[in-house]
C-alpha positions as CSV (number, residue, x, y, z in Angstrom):
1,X,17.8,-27.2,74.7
2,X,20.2,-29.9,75.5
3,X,19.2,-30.2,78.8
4,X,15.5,-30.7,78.0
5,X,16.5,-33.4,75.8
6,X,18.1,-34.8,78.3
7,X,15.6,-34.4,81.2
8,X,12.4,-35.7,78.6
9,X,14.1,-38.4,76.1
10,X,16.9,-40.2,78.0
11,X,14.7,-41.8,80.0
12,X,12.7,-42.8,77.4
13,X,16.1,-44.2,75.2
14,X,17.2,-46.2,78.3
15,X,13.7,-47.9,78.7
16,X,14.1,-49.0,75.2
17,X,17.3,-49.8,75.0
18,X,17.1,-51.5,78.6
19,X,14.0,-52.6,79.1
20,X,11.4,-51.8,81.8
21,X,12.4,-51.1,85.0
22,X,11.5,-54.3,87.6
23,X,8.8,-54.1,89.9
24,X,9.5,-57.7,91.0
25,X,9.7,-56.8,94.7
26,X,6.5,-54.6,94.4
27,X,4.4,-57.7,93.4
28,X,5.4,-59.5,96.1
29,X,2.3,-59.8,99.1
30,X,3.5,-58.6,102.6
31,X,3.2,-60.7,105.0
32,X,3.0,-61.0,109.1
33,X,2.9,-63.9,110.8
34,X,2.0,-64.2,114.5
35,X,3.3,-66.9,116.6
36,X,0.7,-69.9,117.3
37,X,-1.1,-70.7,120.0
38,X,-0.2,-74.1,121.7
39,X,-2.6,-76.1,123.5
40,X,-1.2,-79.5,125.7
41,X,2.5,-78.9,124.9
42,X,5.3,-76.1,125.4
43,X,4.9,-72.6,124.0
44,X,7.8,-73.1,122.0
45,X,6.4,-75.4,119.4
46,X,3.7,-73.0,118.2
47,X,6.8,-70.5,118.3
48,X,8.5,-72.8,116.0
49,X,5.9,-73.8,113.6
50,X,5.3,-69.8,113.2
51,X,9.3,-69.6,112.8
52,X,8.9,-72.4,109.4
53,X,5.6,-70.7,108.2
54,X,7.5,-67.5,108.0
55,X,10.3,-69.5,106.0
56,X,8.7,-71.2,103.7
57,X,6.4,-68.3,102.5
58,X,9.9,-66.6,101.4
59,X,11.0,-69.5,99.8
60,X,8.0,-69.6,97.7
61,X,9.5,-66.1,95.9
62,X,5.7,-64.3,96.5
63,X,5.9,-62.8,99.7
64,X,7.5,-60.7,101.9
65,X,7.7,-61.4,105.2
66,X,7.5,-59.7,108.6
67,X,11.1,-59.9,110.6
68,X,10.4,-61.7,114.3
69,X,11.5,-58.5,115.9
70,X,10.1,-55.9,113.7
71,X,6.5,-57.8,114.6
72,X,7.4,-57.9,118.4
73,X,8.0,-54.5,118.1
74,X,4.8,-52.9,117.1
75,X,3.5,-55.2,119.4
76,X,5.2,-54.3,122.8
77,X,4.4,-50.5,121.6
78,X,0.9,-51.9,121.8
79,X,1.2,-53.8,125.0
80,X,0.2,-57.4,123.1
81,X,2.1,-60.6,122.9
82,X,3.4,-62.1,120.2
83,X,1.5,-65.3,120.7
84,X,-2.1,-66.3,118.0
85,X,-4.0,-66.1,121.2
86,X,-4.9,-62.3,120.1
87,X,-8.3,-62.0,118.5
88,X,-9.0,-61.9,115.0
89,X,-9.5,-57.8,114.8
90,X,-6.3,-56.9,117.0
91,X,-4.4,-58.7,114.4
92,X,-5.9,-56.6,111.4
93,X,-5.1,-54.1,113.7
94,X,-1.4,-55.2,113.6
95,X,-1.0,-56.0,109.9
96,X,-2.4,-51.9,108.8
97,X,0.4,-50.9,111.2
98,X,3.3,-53.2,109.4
99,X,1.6,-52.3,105.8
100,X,1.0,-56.1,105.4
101,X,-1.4,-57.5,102.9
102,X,-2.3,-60.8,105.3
103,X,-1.8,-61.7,108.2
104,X,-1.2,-65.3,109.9
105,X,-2.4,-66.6,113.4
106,X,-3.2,-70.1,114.1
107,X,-2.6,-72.4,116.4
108,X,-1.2,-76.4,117.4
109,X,-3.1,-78.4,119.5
110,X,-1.9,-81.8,120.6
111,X,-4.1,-83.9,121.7
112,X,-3.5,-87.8,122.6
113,X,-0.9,-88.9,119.9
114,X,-1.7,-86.1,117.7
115,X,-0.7,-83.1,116.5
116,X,-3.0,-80.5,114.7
117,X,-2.1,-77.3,112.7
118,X,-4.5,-74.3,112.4
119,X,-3.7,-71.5,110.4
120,X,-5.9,-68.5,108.7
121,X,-5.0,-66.0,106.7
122,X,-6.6,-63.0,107.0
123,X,-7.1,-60.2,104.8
124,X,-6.1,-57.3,106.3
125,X,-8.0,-55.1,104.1
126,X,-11.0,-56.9,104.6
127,X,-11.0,-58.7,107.6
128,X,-11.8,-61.9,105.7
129,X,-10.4,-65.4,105.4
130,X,-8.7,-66.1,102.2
131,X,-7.7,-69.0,103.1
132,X,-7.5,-72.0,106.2
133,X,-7.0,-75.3,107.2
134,X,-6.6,-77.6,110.0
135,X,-4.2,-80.8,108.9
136,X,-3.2,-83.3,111.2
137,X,-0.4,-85.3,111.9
138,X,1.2,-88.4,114.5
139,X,4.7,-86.6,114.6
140,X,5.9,-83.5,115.7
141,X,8.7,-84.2,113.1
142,X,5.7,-83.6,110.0
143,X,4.3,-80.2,111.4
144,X,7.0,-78.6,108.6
145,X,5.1,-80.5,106.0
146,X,1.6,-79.1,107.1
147,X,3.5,-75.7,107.2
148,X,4.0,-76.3,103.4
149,X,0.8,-77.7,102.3
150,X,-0.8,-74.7,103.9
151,X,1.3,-72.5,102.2
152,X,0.8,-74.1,98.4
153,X,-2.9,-74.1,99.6
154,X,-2.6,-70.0,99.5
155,X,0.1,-69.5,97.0
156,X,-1.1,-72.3,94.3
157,X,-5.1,-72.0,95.2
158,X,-5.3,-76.2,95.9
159,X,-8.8,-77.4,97.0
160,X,-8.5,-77.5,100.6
161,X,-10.2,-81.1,100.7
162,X,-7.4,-82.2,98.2
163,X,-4.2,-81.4,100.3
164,X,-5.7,-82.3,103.7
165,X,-6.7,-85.8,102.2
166,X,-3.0,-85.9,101.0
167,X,-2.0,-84.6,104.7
168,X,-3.7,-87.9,106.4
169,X,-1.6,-90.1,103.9
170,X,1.8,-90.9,104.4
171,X,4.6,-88.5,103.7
172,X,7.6,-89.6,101.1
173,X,10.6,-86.9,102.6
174,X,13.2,-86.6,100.0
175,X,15.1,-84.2,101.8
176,X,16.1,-83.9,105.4
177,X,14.7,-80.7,107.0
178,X,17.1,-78.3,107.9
179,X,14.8,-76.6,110.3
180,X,14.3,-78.3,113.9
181,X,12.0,-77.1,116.6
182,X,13.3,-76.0,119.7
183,X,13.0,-79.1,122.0
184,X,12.3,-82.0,119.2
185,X,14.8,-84.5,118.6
186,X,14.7,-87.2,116.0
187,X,14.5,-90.9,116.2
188,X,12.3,-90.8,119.7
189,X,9.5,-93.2,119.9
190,X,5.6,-91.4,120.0
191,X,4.3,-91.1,123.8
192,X,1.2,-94.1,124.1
193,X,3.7,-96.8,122.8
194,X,4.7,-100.3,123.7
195,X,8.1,-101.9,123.6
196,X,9.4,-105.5,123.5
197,X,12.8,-105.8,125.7
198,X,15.4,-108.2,124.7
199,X,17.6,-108.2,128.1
200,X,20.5,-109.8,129.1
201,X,19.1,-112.3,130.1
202,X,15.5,-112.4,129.5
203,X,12.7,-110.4,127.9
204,X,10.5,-107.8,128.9
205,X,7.1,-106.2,128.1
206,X,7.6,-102.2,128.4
207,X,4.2,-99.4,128.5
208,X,5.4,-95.5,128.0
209,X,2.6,-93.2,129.3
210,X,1.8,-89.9,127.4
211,X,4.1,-88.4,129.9
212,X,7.9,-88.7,131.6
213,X,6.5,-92.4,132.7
214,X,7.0,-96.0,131.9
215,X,5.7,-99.2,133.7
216,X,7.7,-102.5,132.0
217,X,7.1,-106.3,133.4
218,X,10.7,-108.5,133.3
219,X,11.2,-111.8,133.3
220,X,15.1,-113.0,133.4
221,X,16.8,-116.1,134.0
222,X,19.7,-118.2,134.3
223,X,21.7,-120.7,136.3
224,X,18.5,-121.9,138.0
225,X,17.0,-118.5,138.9
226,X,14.1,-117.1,137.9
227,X,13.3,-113.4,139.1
228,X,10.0,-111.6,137.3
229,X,8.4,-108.0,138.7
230,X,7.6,-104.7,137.3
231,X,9.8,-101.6,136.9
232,X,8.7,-98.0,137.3
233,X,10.5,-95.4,134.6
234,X,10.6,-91.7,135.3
235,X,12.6,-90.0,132.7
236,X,13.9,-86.7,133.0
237,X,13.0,-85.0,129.9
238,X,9.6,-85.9,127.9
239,X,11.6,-86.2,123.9
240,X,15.6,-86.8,124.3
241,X,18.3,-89.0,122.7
242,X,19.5,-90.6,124.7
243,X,16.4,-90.5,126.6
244,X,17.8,-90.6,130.6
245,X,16.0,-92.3,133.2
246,X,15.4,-93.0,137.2
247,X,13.1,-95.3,138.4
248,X,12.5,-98.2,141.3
249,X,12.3,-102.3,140.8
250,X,10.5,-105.4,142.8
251,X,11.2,-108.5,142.0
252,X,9.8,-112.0,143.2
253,X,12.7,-114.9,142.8
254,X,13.2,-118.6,142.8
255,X,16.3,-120.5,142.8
256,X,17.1,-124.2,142.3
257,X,20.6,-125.8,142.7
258,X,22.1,-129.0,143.0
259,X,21.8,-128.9,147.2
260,X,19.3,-125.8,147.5
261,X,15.6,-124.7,146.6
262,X,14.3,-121.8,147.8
263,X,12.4,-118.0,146.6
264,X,12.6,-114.6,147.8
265,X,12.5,-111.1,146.8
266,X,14.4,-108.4,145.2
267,X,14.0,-104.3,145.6
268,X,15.6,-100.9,144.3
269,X,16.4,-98.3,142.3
270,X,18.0,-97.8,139.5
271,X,19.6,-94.9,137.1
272,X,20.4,-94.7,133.0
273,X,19.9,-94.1,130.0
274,X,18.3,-95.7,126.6
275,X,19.8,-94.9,122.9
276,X,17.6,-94.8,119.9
277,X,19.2,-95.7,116.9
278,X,15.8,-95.5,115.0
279,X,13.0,-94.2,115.9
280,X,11.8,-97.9,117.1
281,X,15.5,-99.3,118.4
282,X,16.3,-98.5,121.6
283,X,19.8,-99.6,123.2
284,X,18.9,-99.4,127.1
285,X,21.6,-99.6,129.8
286,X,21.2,-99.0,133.8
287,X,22.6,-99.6,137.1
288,X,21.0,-100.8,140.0
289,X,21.8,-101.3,143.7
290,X,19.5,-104.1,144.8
291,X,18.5,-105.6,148.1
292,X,18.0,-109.4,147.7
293,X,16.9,-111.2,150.3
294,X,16.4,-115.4,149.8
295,X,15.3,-118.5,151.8
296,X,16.4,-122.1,151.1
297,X,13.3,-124.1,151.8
298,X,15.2,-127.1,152.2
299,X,17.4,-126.2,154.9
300,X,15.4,-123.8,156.2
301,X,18.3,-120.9,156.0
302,X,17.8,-117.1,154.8
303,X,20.6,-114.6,153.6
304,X,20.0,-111.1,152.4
305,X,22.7,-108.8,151.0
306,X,22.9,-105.8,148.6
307,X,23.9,-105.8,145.4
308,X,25.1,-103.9,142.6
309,X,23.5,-105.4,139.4
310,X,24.7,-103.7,135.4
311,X,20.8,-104.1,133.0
312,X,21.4,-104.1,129.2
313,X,19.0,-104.5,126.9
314,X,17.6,-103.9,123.5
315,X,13.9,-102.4,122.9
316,X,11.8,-102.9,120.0
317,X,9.1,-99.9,120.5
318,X,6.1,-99.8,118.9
319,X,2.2,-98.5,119.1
């Protein structure tokens, strides 16, 4: 008799003298998230912008997530890559085999200046769209936002027009991100930009291309010389700080002096490095050996020689 009791009422005392049991976990929504697509930059940023999605769905508290290498698991036992490139019914596929509720592919396409975010969330039950959105951005450094607003957007139910109308405004950060992409690194100025140049001595007028290129017109003087030509910048990585460079320099000169007038030319390449304290400051420093070659049109004399000539400067970059 005791040992029915015990088997039939003691759960029943500890429910009420404890409470319900929690099923917290249980109402959680599983999760997988495939790595995006990326279209006109590395592989690694759509990696990384999956990597943020995955985190900030935990933080929300509602879902569970897929690991990185329990997804890339079930996927090399199916002979698919991790990336969002699969179609839209392979990844159903995936998401019955990991017992996921939804699943995430997407992609981020740059194109020009900008940056856009794609992501859909698919019901794996049945195969439809619960939710999607494309937001838009100037900065690699704001794709963690759009990984948020996408994720309120399903958690929260926000009307889609709402938060990609707040996506195209600017963004007040409150808190420094303590995720980084592989690859990004702060305070480096958008490709497509100008610059101002404050040199020593002189000023400068400075074009960075979409790519590992710059084209910059100098003007310098001082003690009766004037030199002005065009530089070429090739820079060995495409987002650094500091940002390292090679490149080559012409330059058409005049002189004046108490006994001597004359013009020539200048040519050659130089090697360094520019600092960016902000995002629009740059603190530039090179060296250059330089052939210089001059005529004294009074005398009727020519020397050449080469030189080893020390640039500094201070850049003022801006679109």
């Amino acid at each position: 008799m005791r040992t029915l009791f015990l088997k039939i009422f003691l759960p029943i005392i500890l429910v009420v003298f404890y409470g319900r049991p929690s099923f917290a976990a249980e109402d959680k929504t599983k999760m997988a998230v495939l790595d995006f697509k990326t279209i006109g930059d590395s592989a690694d940023l759509g990696e990384g912008a999956a990597e943020i999605l995955r985190t900030t769905l935990m933080q929300t508290g509602k879902y569970t997530v897929v690991e990185r290498s329990m997804l890339k698991q079930v996927l090399d036992e199916q002979k698919l890559g991790l990336s969002g490139a699969i179609d839209q019914n392979t990844a159903i596929g995936i998401g019955k085999i990991l017992g996921a509720k939804l699943v995430a592919v997407g992609s981020v396409v740059k194109m020009g200046d900008s940056y856009t975010l794609n992501i859909r969330f698919v019901d794996v039950e049945t195969g439809e769209v619960v939710s999607g959105e494309k937001l838009s951005t100037q900065s690699r450094e704001d794709i963690p936002d759009l990984c948020g607003q996408m994720v309120r957007m399903l958690s929260k139910n926000e009307n889609p027009e709402k938060v990609a109308e707040e996506s195209r405004q600017p963004q007040q950060i409150t808190q420094p991100h303590t995720t980084q992409f592989p690859g990004i690194i702060r305070n480096t100025p958008a490709s497509g930009s100008w610059a101002l140049g404050v040199l020593y001595p002189g000023a400068s007028l400075k074009y960075v291309t979409g790519g590992k290129s710059a084209w910059e017109l100098r003007a310098q003087s001082g003690s009766g010389v004037l030199a002005v030509g065009p530089r070429y910048y090739r820079y060995f990585t495409q987002a650094s700080n500091p940002r390292l460079f090679f490149g080559l320099e012409t330059d058409y000169i005049t002189f004046k002096g108490k006994a001597s007038k004359g013009a020539g030319f200048a040519g050659g390449a130089f090697v360094g490095g520019e600092i960016f304290l902000t995002r629009h400051i740059g603190l530039l420093m090179d060296f250059a050996p330089m052939y210089i070659s001059l005529s004294d049109d009074k005398f009727s004399e020519s020397a050449s020689n080469l030189e080893y000539v020390l640039n500094m400067g201070i850049y003022w970059h801006f679109k």
